[in-house]
VOBA-1610 file (N, C-alpha, C; in pm, whole numbers, padded with zeros to 5 digits, always signed):
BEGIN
Unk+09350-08310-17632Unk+09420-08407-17550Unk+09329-08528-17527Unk+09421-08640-17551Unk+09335-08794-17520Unk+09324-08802-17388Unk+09146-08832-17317Unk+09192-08859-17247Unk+09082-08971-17162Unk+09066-09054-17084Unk+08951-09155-17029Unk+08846-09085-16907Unk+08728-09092-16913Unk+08655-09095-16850Unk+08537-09250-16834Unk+08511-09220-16715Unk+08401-09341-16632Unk+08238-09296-16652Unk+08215-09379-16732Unk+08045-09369-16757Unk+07987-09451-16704Unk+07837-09401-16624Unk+07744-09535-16611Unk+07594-09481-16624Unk+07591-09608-16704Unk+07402-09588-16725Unk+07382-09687-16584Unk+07299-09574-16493Unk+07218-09636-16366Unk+07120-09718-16415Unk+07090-09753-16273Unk+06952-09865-16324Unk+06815-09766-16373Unk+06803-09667-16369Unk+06716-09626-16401Unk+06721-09677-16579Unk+06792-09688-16598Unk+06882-09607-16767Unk+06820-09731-16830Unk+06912-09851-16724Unk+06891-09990-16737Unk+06738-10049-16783Unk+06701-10011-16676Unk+06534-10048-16687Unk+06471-10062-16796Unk+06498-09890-16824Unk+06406-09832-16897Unk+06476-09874-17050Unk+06537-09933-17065Unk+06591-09966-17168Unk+06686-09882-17311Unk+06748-09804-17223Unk+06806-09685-17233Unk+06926-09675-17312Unk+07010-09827-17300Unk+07180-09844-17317Unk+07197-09825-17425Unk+07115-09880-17532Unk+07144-09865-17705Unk+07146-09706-17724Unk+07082-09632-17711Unk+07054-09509-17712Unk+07194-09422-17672Unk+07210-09456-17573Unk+07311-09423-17453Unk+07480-09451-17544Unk+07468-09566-17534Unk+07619-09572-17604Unk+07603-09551-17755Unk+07508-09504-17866Unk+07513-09446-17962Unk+07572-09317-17989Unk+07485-09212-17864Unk+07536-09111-17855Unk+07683-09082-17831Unk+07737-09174-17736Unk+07891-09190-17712Unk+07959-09193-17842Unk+07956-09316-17912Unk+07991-09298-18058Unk+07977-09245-18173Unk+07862-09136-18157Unk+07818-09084-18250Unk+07891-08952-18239Unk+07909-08938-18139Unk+08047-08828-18073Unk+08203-08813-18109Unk+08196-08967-18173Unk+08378-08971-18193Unk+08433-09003-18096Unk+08371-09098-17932Unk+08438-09125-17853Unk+08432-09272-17890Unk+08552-09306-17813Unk+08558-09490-17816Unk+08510-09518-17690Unk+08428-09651-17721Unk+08430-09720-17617Unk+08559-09803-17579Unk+08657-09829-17457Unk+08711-09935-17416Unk+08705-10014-17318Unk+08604-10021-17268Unk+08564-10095-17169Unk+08420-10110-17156Unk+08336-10259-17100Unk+08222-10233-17088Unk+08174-10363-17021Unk+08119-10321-16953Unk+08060-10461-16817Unk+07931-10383-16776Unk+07856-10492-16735Unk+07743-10461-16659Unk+07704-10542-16568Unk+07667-10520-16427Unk+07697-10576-16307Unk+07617-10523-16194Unk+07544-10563-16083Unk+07472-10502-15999Unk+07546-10448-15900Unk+07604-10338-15852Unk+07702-10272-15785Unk+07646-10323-15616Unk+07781-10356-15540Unk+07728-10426-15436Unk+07740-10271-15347Unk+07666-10265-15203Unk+07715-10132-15095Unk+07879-10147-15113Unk+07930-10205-15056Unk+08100-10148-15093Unk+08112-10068-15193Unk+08121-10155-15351Unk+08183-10016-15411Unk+08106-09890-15394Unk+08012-09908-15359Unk+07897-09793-15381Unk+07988-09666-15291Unk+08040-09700-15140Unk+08061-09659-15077Unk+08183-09637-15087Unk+08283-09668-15181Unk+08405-09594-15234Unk+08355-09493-15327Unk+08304-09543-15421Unk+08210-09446-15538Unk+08192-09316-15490Unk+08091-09352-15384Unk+07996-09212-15348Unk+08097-09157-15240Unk+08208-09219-15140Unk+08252-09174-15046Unk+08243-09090-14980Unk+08221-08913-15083Unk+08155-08790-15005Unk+08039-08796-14970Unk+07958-08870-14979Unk+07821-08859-14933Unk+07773-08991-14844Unk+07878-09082-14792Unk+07862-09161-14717Unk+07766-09090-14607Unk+07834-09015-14528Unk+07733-08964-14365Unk+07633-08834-14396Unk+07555-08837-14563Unk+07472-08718-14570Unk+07369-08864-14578Unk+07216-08737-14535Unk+07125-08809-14529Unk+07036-08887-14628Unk+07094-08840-14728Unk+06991-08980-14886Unk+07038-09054-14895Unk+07191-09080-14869Unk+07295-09194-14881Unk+07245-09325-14876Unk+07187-09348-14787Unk+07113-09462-14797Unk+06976-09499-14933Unk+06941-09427-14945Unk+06809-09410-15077Unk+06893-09444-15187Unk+06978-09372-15178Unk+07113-09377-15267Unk+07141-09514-15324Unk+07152-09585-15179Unk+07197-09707-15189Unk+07146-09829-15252Unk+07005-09778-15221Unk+06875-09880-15221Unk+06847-09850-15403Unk+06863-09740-15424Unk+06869-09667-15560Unk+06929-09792-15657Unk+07038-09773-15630Unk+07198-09830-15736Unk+07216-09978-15722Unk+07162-09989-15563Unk+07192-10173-15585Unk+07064-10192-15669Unk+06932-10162-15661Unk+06809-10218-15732Unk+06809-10307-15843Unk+06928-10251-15921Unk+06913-10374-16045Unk+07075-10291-16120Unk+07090-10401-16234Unk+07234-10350-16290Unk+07225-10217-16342Unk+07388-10189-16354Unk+07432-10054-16424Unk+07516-10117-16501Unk+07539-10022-16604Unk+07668-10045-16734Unk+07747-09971-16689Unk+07860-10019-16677Unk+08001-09896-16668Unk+08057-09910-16757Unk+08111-09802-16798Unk+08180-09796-16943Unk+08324-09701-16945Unk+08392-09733-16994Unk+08551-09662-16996Unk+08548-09592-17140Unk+08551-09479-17122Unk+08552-09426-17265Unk+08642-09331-17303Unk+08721-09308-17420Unk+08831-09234-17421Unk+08762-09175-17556Unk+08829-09031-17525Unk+08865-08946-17672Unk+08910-08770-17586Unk+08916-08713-17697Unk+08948-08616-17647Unk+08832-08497-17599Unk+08889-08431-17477Unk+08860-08417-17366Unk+08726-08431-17319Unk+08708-08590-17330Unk+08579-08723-17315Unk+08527-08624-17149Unk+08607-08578-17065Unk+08530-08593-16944Unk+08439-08458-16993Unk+08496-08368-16988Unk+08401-08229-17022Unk+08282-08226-17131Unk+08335-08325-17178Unk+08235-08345-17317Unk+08148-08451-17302Unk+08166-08558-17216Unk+08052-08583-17162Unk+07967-08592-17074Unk+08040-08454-16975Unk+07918-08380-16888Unk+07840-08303-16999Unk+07927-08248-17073Unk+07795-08179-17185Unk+07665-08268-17187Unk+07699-08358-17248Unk+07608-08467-17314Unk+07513-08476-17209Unk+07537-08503-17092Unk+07448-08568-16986Unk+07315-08452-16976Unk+07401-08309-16949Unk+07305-08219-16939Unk+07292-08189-16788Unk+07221-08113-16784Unk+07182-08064-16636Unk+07128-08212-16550Unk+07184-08213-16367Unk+07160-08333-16302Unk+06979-08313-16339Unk+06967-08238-16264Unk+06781-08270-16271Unk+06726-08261-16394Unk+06682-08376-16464Unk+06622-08435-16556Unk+06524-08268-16666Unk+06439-08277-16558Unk+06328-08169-16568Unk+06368-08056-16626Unk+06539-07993-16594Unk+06561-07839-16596Unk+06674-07900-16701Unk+06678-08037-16805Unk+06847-08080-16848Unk+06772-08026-17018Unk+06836-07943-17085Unk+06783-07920-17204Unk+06755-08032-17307Unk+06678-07973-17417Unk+06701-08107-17537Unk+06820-08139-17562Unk+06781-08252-17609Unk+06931-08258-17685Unk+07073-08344-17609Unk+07020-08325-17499Unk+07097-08399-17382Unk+07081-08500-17308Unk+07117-08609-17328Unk+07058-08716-17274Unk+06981-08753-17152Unk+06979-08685-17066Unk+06903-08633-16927Unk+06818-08578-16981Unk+06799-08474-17076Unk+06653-08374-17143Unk+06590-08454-17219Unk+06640-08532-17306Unk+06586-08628-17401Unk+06506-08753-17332Unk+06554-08808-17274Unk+06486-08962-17197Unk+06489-08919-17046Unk+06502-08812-16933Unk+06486-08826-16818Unk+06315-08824-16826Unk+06308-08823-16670Unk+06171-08779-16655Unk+06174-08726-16473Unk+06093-08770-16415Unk+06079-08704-16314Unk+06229-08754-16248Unk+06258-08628-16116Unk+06386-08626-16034Unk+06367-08642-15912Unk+06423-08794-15853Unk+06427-08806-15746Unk+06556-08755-15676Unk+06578-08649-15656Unk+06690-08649-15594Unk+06798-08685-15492Unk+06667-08793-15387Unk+06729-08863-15286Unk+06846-08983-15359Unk+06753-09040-15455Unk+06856-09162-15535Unk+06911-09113-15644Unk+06910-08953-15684Unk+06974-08937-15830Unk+06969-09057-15901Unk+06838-09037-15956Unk+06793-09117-16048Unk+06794-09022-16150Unk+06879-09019-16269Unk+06886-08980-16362Unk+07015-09013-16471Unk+06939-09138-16480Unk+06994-09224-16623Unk+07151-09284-16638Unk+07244-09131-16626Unk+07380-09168-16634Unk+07451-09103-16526Unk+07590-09137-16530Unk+07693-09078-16426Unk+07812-09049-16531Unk+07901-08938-16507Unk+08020-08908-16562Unk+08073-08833-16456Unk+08230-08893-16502Unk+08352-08816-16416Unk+08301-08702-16411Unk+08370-08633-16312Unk+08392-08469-16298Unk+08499-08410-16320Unk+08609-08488-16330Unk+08721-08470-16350Unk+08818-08573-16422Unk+08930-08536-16444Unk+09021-08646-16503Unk+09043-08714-16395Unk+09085-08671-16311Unk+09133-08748-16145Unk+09054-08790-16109Unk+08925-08761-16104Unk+08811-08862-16072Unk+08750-08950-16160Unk+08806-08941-16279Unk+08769-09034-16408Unk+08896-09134-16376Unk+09020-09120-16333Unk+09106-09237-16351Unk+09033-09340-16203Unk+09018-09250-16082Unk+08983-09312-15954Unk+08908-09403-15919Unk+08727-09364-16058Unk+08620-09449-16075Unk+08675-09586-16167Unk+08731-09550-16266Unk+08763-09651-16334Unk+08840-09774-16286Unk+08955-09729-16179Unk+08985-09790-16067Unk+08927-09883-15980Unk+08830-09825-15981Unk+08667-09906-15868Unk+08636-09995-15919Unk+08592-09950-16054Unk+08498-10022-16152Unk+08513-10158-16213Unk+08691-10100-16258Unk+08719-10205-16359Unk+08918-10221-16295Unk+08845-10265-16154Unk+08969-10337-16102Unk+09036-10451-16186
//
């Protein structure tokens, strides 16, 4: 089944000069890209974005995290893109994300206050249409 998920290389990803790498793997997958901007995310969207973790305590680190410098968001479709590219990402913490996975391959140390680790993907289809929503009003 076709279907869209919401990608973003964080600023970590950004920095480190990560994106070529990043959207290779996407295509090297058989997914399409259809969408793609890159933009310094202001606190608002952040705070639709993250919404469940508005009143936990890193939220703010969080914040300071994601505004720091741009992210790529990316709209990417193929079939069943969301599950398949949580595969890809790998485990959240960098350290414990196997080879092979873009988190195992280029992470490095885990801050977990700012989840700093490279990319973001839906969790769901419903949360892949919701972000994309945010993103690419």
């Amino acid at each position: 089944m076709t279907e869209q998920t919401f990608i973003m290389v964080k600023p970590d990803g950004v920095l480190r000069g990560k994106i070529g790498d990043i959207i290779m793997r996407i295509e090297n997958k058989g997914y399409r890209i259809v969408a793609m901007k890159m933009l310094t995310p202001t606190a608002e969207l952040l705070a639709q974005h993250y919404a469940e973790h508005v009143n936990k305590p890193f939220y703010p680190a969080l914040v300071d995290y994601m505004t720091s410098g741009p992210v790529v968001a990316i709209i990417a479709e193929g079939e069943q893109v969301v599950a398949g590219w949580r595969h890809m990402m790998g485990e959240t913490n960098p350290t414990l994300a196997n080879p092979g996975t873009i988190r195992g391959d280029f992470g490095r140390e885990w801050q977990a206050e700012a989840m700093m680790n490279l990319v973001h993907g839906s969790d769901s289809v419903a949360s892949a249409q919701r972000e994309i929503n945010l993103w690419f009003a």
